[in-house]
N, C-alpha and C positions, 0 to 999 in steps of 0.2 A: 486036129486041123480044121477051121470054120471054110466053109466053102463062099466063091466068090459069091453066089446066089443070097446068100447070108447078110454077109456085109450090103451088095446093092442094095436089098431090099429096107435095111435099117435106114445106108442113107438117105432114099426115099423118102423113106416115112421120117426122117428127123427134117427133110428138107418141107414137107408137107407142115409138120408142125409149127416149124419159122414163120411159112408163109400162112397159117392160120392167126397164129400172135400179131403178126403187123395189121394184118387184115381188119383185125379186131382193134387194136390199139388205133388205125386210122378214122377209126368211125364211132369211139366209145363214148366223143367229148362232143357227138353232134347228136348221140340219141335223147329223147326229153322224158319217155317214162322209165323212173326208177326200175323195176320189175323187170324190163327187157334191160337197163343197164346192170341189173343184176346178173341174170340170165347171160348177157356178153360176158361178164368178168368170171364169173363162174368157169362158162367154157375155158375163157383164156388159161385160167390157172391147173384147167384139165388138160390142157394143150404143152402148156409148161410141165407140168409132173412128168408126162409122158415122153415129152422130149428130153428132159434129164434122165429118163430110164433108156431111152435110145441112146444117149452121147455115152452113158456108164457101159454099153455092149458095145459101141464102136471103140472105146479107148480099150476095154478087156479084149478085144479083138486087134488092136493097135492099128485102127482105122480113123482116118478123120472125119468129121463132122459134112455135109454138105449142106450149102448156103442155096436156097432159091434160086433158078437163074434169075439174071440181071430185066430180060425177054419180059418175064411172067412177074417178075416185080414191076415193072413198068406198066405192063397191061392192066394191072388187079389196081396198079394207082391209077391210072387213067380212067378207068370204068369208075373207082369209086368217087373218083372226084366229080364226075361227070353226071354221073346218076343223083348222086346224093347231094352237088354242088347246086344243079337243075331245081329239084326240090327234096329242101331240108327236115325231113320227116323220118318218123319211124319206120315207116314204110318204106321209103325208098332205102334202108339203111338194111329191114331187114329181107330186100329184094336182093341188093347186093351182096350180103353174106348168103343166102340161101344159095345165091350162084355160086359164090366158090365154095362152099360144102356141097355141091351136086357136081363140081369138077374137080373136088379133093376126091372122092367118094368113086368119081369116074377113073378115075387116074392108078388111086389106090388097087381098084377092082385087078385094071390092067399091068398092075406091078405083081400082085400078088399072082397071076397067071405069067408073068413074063420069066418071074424066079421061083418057079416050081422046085429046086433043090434047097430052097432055103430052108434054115431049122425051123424048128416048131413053135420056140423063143421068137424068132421074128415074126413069122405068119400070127402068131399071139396078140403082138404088138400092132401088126397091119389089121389086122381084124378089129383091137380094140378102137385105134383111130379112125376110121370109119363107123364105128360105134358112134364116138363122138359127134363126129359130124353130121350124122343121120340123125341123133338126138338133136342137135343145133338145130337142123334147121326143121325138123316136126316139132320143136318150142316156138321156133319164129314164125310160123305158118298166121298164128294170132294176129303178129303184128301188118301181114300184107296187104 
């Protein structure tokens, strides 16, 4: 039997993944050096894998999926448009990714302590993702 700690914390981390993808997806087609577009697509598809290995334990768990709130979808587009709308550059672009890898990373931190019974599979998985994200944004540091 998977305990509730288990599941939370996968959908967390599948819902952190989502909101990495879009994040990236909204800002991929205004960055100008290839290298850091490289760099974004790379992650994204590190963000993907991982979150297809999360959706594979929440369905063997017969758990569903969790989507972003609506709240912090709204926010992450507001900021991004606002920042990077302001001025069009790599830098503002990879200012604005830096900050949500330093509030995925903050969030994450606070999950992984909030579901202390979770398995070892998931804490694996919260661990890597924050991997991720800490790699993002010490590759973006370049561009700031």
């Amino acid at each position: 039997m998977v305990n509730q700690d288990t599941i939370s914390l996968l959908k967390e981390c599948d819902s952190g993944t989502k909101m990495a993808v879009t994040s990236i997806d909204e800002v991929l087609d205004k960055v100008q050096a290839d290298d850091m577009k490289s760099l974004l697509t790379e992650s994204k598809l590190h963000h993907e894998k991982l979150g297809n290995e999360i959706h594979s334990l929440l369905i063997e768990h017969h758990s569903e999926e969790k989507e972003p709130s609506p709240m912090a979808k709204g926010m992450s587009w507001l900021k991004t448009n606002m920042k990077v709308g302001m001025k069009e550059s790599d830098a503002a672009v990879a200012d604005v990714i830096t900050d949500g890898c330093n509030m995925g990373v903050k969030s994450l931190h606070k999950y992984l302590n909030q579901y202390p019974a979770a398995d070892k599979t998931s804490k694996d998985i919260c661990k890597r993702l924050v991997s991720i994200e800490e790699e993002l944004c010490k590759d973006l540091k370049d561009y700031l």
